[in-house]
C-alpha positions as CSV (number, residue, x, y, z in Angstrom):
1,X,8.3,6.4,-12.1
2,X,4.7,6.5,-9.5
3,X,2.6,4.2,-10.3
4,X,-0.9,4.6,-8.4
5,X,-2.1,0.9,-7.1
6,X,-5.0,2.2,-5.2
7,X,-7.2,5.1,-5.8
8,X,-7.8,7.9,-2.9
9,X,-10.0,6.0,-1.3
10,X,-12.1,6.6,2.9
11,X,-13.1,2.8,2.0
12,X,-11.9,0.2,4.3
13,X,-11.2,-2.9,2.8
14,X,-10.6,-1.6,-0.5
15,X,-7.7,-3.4,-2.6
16,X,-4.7,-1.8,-4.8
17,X,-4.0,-4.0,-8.2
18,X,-1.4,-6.3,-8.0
19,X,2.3,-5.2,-7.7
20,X,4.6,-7.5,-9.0
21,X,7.9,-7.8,-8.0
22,X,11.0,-8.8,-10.2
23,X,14.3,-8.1,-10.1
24,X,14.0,-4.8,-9.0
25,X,13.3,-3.8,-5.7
26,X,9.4,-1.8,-5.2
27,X,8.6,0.9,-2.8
28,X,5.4,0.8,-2.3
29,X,4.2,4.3,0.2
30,X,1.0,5.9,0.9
31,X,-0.4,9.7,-0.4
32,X,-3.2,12.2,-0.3
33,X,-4.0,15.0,-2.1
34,X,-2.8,17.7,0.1
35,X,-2.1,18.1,3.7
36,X,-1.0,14.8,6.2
37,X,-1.6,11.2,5.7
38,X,-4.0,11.0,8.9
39,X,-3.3,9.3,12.4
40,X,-6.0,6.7,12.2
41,X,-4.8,6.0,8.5
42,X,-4.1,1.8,7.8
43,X,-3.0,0.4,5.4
44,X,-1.4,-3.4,5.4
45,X,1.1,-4.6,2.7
46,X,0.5,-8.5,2.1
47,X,2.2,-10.6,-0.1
48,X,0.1,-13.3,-2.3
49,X,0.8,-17.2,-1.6
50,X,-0.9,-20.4,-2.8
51,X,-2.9,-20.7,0.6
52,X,-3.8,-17.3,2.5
53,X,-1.8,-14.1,1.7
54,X,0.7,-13.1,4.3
55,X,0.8,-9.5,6.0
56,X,4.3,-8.4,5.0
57,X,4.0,-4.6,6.8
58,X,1.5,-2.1,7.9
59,X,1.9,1.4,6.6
60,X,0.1,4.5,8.5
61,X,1.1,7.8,8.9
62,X,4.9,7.4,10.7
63,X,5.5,4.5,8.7
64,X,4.5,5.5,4.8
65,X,6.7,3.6,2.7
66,X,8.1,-0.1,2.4
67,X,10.7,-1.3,0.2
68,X,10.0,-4.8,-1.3
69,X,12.9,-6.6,-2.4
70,X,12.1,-10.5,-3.5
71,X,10.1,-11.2,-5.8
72,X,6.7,-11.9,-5.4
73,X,3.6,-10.1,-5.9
74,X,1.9,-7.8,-3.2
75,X,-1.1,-6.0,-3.0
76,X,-2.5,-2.8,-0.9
77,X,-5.4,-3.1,1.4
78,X,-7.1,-0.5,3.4
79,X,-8.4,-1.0,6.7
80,X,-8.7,3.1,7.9
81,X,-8.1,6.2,6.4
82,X,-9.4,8.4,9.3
83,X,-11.5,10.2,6.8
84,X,-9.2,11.8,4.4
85,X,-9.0,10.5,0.8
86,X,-5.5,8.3,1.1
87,X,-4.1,6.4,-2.2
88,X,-1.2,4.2,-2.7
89,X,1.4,4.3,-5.1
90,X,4.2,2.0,-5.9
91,X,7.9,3.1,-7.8
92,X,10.1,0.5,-9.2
């Protein structure tokens, strides 16, 4: 099942909630309402640590999804969405 992590949002530096990962492997992949996930969309996957969090992938409009495997926890952040409304969503 979807879960949205970050609302639609044209905000850079807005953050999803927390994903955690377990035992079972997360996608985690970008959407918008309707139509393409722009060119100039960003979006960059980091994983929290102790000290600074570490960028684990970036996800734009040829690259949507990322599959997360060990556990951890990771979290969404946007950097551009070209000006179309883009969300994230994660699936267990």
């Amino acid at each position: 099942m979807a879960t949205p992590i970050l609302s639609p949002t044209v905000t850079a530096g807005d953050v999803s909630s927390d994903v955690t990962v377990a035992s079972t492997p997360v996608t985690i992949g970008l959407y918008v309402a309707s139509g393409n996930i722009p060119a100039k969309a960003v979006f960059a996957v980091y994983i929290t640590t102790p000290g600074a969090d570490t960028l684990y992938q970036t996800l734009d409009c040829t690259n949507r999804v990322v599959s997360i495997t060990s556990p951890c926890v990771a979290r969404v952040v946007c950097r551009e969405t070209g000006g179309v409304a883009v969300g994230g969503v994660s699936v267990a």
